[in-house]
C-alpha positions as CSV (number, residue, x, y, z in Angstrom):
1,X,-23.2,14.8,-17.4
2,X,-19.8,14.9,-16.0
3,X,-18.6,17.8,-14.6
4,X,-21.1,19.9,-15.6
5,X,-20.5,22.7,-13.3
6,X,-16.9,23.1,-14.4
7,X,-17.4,26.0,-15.8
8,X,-18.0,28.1,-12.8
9,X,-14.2,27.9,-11.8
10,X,-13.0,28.7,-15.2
11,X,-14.6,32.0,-15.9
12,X,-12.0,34.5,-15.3
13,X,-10.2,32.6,-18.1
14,X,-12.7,32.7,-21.1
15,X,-13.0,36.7,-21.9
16,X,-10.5,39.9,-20.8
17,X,-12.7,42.3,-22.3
18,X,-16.0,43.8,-19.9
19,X,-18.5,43.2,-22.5
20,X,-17.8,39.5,-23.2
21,X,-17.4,38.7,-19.1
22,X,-21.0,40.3,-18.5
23,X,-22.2,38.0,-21.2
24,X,-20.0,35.4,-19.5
25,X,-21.5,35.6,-16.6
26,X,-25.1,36.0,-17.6
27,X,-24.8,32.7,-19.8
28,X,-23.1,30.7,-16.4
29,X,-26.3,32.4,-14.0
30,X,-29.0,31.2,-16.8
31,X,-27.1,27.9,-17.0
32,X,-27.1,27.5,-13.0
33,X,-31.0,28.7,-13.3
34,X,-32.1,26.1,-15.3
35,X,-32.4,28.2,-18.8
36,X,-30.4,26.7,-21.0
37,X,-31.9,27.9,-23.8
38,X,-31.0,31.5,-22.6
39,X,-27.4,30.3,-21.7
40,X,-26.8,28.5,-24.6
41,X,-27.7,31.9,-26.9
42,X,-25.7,33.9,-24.2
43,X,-22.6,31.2,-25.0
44,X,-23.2,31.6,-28.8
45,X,-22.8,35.1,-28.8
46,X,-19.2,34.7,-26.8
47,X,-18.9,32.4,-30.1
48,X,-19.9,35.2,-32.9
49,X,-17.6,38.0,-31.1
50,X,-14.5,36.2,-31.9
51,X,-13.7,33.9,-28.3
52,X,-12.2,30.4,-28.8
53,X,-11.7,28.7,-25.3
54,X,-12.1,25.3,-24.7
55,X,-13.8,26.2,-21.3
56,X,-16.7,28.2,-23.7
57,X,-17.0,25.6,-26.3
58,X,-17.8,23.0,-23.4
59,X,-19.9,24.8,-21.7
60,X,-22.0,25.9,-24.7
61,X,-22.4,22.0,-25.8
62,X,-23.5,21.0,-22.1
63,X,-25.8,23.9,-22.6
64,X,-27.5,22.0,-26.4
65,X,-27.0,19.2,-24.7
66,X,-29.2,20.0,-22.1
67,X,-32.0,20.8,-24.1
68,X,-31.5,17.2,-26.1
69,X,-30.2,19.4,-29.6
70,X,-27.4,16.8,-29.5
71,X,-26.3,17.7,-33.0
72,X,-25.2,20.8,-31.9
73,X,-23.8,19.5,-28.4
74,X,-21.6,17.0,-30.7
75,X,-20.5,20.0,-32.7
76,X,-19.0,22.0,-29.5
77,X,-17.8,19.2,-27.9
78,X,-15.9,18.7,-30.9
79,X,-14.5,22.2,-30.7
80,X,-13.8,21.8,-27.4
81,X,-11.6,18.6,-27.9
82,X,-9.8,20.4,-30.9
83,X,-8.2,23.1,-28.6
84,X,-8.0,20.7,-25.8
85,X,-7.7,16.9,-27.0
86,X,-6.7,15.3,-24.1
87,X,-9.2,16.8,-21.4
88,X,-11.3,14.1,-20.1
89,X,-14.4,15.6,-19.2
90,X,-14.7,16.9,-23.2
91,X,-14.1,13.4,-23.8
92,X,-16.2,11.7,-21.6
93,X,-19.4,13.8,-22.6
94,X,-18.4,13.5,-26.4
95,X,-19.1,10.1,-26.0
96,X,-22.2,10.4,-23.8
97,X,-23.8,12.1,-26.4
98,X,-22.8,10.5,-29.0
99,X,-24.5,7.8,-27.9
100,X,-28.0,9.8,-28.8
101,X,-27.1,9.3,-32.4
102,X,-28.7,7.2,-34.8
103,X,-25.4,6.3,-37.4
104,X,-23.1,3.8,-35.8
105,X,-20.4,3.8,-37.9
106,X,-17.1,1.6,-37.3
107,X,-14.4,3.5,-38.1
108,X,-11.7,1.3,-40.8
109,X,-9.2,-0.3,-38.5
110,X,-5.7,1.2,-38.7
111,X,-2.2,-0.3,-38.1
112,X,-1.2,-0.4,-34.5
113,X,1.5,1.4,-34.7
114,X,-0.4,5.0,-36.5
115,X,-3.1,4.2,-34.0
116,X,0.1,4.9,-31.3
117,X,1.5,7.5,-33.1
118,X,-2.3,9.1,-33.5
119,X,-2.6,9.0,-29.7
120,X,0.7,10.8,-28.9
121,X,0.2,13.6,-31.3
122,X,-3.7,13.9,-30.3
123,X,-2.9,14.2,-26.5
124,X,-1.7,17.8,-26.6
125,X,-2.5,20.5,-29.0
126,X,-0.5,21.6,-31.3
127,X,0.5,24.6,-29.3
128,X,1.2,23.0,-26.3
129,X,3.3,20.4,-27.9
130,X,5.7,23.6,-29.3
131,X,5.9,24.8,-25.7
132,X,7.4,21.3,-24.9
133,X,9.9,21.4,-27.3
134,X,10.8,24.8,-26.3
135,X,10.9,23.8,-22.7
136,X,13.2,20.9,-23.9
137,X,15.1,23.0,-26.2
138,X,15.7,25.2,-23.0
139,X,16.4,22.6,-21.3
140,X,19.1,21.6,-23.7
141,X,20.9,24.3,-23.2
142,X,21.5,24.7,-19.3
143,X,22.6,21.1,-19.9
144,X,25.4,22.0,-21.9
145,X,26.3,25.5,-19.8
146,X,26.6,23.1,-17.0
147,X,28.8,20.4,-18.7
148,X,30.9,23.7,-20.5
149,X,31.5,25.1,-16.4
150,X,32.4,21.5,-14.9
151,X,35.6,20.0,-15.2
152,X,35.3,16.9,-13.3
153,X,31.7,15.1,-12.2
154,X,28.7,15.3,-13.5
155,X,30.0,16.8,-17.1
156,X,29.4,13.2,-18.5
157,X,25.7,13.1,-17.2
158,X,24.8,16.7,-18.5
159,X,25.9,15.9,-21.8
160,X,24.1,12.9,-21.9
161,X,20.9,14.9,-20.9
162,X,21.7,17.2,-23.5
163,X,21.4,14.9,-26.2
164,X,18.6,13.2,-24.7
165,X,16.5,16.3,-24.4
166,X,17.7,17.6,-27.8
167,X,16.5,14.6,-29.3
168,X,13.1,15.6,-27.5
169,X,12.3,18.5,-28.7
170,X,13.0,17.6,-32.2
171,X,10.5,15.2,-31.6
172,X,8.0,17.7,-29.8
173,X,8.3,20.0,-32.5
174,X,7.8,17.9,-35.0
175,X,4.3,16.7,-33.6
176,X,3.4,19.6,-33.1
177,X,3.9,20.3,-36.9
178,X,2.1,17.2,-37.8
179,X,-0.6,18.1,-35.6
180,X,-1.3,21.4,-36.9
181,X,-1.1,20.5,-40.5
182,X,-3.3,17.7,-39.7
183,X,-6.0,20.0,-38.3
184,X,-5.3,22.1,-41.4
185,X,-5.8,19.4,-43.7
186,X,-8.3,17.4,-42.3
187,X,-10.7,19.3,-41.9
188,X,-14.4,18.1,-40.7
189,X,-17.8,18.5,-39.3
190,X,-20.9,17.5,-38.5
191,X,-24.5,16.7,-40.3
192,X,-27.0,19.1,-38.3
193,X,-30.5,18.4,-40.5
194,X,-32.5,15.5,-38.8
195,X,-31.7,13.1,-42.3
196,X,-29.4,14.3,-45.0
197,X,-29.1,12.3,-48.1
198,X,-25.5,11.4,-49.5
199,X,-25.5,11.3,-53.3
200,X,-23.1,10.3,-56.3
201,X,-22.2,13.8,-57.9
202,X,-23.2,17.2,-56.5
203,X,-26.4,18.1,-58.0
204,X,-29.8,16.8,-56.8
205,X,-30.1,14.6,-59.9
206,X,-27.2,12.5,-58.2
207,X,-28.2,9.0,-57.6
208,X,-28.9,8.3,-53.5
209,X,-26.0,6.7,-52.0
210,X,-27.0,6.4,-48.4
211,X,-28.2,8.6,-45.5
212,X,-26.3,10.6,-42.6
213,X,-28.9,11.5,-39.3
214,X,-28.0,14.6,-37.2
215,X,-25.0,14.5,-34.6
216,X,-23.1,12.2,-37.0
217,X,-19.1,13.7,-37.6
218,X,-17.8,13.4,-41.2
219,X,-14.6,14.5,-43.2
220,X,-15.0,17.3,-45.7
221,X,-13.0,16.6,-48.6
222,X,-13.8,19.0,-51.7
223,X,-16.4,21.9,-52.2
224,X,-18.4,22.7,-55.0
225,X,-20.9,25.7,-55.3
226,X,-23.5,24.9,-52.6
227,X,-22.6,21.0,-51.9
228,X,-19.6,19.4,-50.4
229,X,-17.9,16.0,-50.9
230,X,-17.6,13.9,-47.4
231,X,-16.5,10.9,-46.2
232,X,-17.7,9.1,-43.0
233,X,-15.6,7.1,-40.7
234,X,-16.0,3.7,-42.4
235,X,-14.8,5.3,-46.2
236,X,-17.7,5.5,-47.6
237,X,-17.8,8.8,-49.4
238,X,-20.5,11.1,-51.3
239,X,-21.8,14.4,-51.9
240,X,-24.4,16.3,-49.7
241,X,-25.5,19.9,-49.5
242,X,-23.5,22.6,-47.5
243,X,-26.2,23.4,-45.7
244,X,-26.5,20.1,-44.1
245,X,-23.3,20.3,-42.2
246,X,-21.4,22.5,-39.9
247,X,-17.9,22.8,-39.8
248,X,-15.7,21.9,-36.6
């Protein structure tokens, strides 16, 4: 894996709190020991007291993944990537272990141009893209103090930065927008029983439509009582139990 020991610089900023950075450091000490069964428990209970960090989230799926539960190494990975999208190491053992899977499923090509405007808005989170836009917003605005208190060169060039960077953070801000109400309504996860069985309505009597293996990532699209309706990457949609699946 790439990177694995990334974790060991980043500890001061996963937890604030003396409680969590004990547990902290216990799970990174297992994890450098060899037990990752220990440090992965030690990372999920970071989890159930309420810490989202990318930094956690990574560690805890190198952890799984080390003990070949890639289901639940896909899952954190994914989590990881959510809160930081365009870190490469997430990235790069994502798609190591997604290569453990069994479904290969070709996701339906899309127009060039949504494919672009996918990759901007996916390479920063949401929040980071509403600091740019403040920055530029900031920005903006020493531009035009500066053109207000010149009266001969350089007014021309601030103004024209002014607009430029204006225009910027409009932009900025509004994928950052996008972003966050895609996350909002978009919302998907990831089949963690061994084989799970897609089927026409949501009741058992539903006739089989096709099977999901562990590790694979779907989109959750409607819930009803104790099954959900998903659909995979390819379009093909269906209804499996909740319990099959956990949410990113």
């Amino acid at each position: 894996m790439k990177n694995i020991f990334l974790f060991l610089c980043l500890a001061s900023s996963v937890v604030a709190t003396a409680q969590p950075d004990t547990l902290w450091q216990q799970a990174n000490n297992n994890y450098a020991a060899g037990n990752y069964t220990e440090a992965a428990q030690n990372y999920a209970s970071l989890v159930e007291q309420g810490v989202q960090n990318a930094a956690l989230y990574y560690n805890t799926a190198n952890a799984y993944y080390k003990q070949n539960d890639v289901a639940r190494a896909i899952l954190y990975y994914e989590r990881a990537l959510a809160l930081a999208p365009s870190d490469e190491d997430v990235i790069y053992n994502l798609e190591i272990a997604r290569l453990h899977t069994i479904d290969k499923i070709d996701a339906v090509p899309v127009f060039f141009a949504v494919r672009w405007l996918n990759a901007v808005q996916q390479s920063l989170s949401a929040d980071a893209w509403g600091y740019v836009s403040i920055f530029a917003f900031v920005a903006t605005l020493l531009c035009l103090l500066f053109a207000l208190v010149r009266r001969r060169g350089g007014k021309k060039i601030a103004l024209v930065c002014a607009i430029v960077l204006f225009a910027f953070s409009i932009t900025a801000m509004v994928t950052a927008i996008a972003a966050k109400n895609s996350r909002e309504q978009h919302h998907h996860a990831i089949v963690m029983q061994p084989v799970a069985t897609v089927k026409s309505s949501p009741d058992n009597s539903g006739v089989d439509l096709f099977i999901l293996h562990e590790g694979t990532k779907v989109q959750t699209i409607e819930t009803i009582g104790k099954w959900t309706k998903v659909k995979t990457a390819d379009g093909n949609q269906g209804w499996m139990p909740l319990a099959a699946i956990e949410a990113i």
